[in-house]
C-alpha positions, 0 to 999 in steps of 0.5 A: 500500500502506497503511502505517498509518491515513490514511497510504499511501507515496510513488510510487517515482518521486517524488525530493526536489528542493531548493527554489530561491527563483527559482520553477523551475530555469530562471529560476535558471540564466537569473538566473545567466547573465545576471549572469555576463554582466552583470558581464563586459560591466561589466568589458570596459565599465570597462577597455577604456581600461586598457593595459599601459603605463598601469598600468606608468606608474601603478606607477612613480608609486606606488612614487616616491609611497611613497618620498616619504612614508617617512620619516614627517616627525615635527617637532614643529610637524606632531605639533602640527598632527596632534594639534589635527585630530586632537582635532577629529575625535573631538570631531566623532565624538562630537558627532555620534554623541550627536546622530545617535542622539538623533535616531534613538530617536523614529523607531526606535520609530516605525519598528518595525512591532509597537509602532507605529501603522500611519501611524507606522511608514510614515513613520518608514520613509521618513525612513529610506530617505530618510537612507540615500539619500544617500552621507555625502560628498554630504551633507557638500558640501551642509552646506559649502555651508550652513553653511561650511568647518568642523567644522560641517559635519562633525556636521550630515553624519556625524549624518544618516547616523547617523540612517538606519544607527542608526534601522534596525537598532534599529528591526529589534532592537525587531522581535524583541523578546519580545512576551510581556512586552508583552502582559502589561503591557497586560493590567495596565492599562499606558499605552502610554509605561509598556509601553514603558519597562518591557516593550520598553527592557529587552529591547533596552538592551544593543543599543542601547549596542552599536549606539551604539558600533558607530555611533561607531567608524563615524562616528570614519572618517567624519569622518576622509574627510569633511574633504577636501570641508572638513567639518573634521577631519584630512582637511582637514589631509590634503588640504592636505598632498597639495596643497602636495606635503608627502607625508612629512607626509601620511605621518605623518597617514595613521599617525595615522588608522591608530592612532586607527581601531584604537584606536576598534575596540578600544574598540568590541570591549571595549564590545560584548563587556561588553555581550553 
């Protein structure tokens, strides 16, 4: 039965049917049933050697390792020590976030499919799957082993990897750019370099300092955990501590990573927030 010109009803025994990504029902239900099952044979694979016995031991010994590190020890010569890693450690922070970022704008730009050349994006994006490859701990092993014990090592490890989080994230946000700007510019008679400086930098500046922030917080972490393998930073110091058995100053340099991450966090969320 027609209801108006060119169009007539629906069948009566057709329903609507929520489309699913997997392309039928049933590979759906046999994804889902094979991961169930994935993640149950992990779990019976990864604690089959877990007894009842060893985690009691494993409780007993945390709670003897708790009671070592309290109080905190607050002599003066370790608030000393603290501070001097510490300080390293931001300054490792910085250095390498100036230079991870730095290094990351050509192949951002580089890496973004609607302003670069085909051949350029292609290989922009495989220095970006390439830097995000490799854990930070792995690189900052090879960097100790190129260069040495030291804050070195530290920069060349937490810059890498502020190459391939940054490089991606601003290359996708200059993919959502409003190409209309762009369009008009060149319509202009604007050179390549001239269309970006004034149709694509101004529409993606303020991400670009909230990513910059938001890298640097990260890399504050990084290089708190990357001095254990000797990249410097506190984690030398804290790795230290833990080998010679002085848990109560592993205590008070724990607190201080706790209060210079959270420091570093409010910033972040006050810049990002003035930004936006």
């Amino acid at each position: 039965m027609a209801t108006g010109e060119g169009h007539s009803e629906l069948p009566s025994d057709r329903t609507w049917q929520r489309p699913t990504a997997f392309g039928s029902h049933r590979m759906k239900w046999a994804v889902y049933v094979g991961a169930t099952l994935f993640v149950l044979w992990s779990l019976v694979s990864l604690l089959s050697g877990v007894t009842l016995e060893r985690v009691s031991i494993g409780m007993n010994n945390g709670v003897l390792l708790l009671e070592a590190m309290v109080p905190p020890n607050t002599a003066s010569e370790n608030v000393d020590r603290v501070v001097g890693y510490m300080g390293e450690t931001i300054a490792m922070a910085f250095v390498a976030t100036f230079t991870g970022v730095l290094i990351s704008l050509p192949i951002a730009f580089g890496a973004a499919e609607n302003i670069a050349p085909r051949p350029i994006y292609y290989l922009n994006r495989g220095i970006i799957s390439i830097t995000r490859a490799i854990d930070e701990l792995i690189i900052a092993i090879i960097a100790v082993k190129a260069v040495g014990v030291g804050p070195l090592a530290g920069i060349i490890a937490i810059s890498y990897l502020t190459i391939g989080f940054f490089s991606k994230l601003f290359a996708e946000d200059i993919e959502d750019i409003d190409m209309g700007a762009k369009e008009a510019i060149d319509a202009a008679g604007a050179s390549r370099f001239q269309t970006l400086v004034y149709a694509v930098v101004p529409q993606v500046a303020p991400r670009f300092i909230g990513l910059t922030v938001y890298r640097w917080d990260i890399n504050i972490r990084s290089s708190t955990i990357i001095g254990i393998v000797g990249a410097g930073g506190i984690g030398t110091l804290l790795l230290r501590s833990f080998e010679r058995y002085e848990y109560d100053f592993a205590a008070l340099i724990l607190l201080s990573i706790i209060a210079v991450v959270l420091a570093g966090e409010l910033f972040s969320a006050y810049v990002r927030r003035r930004v936006q």
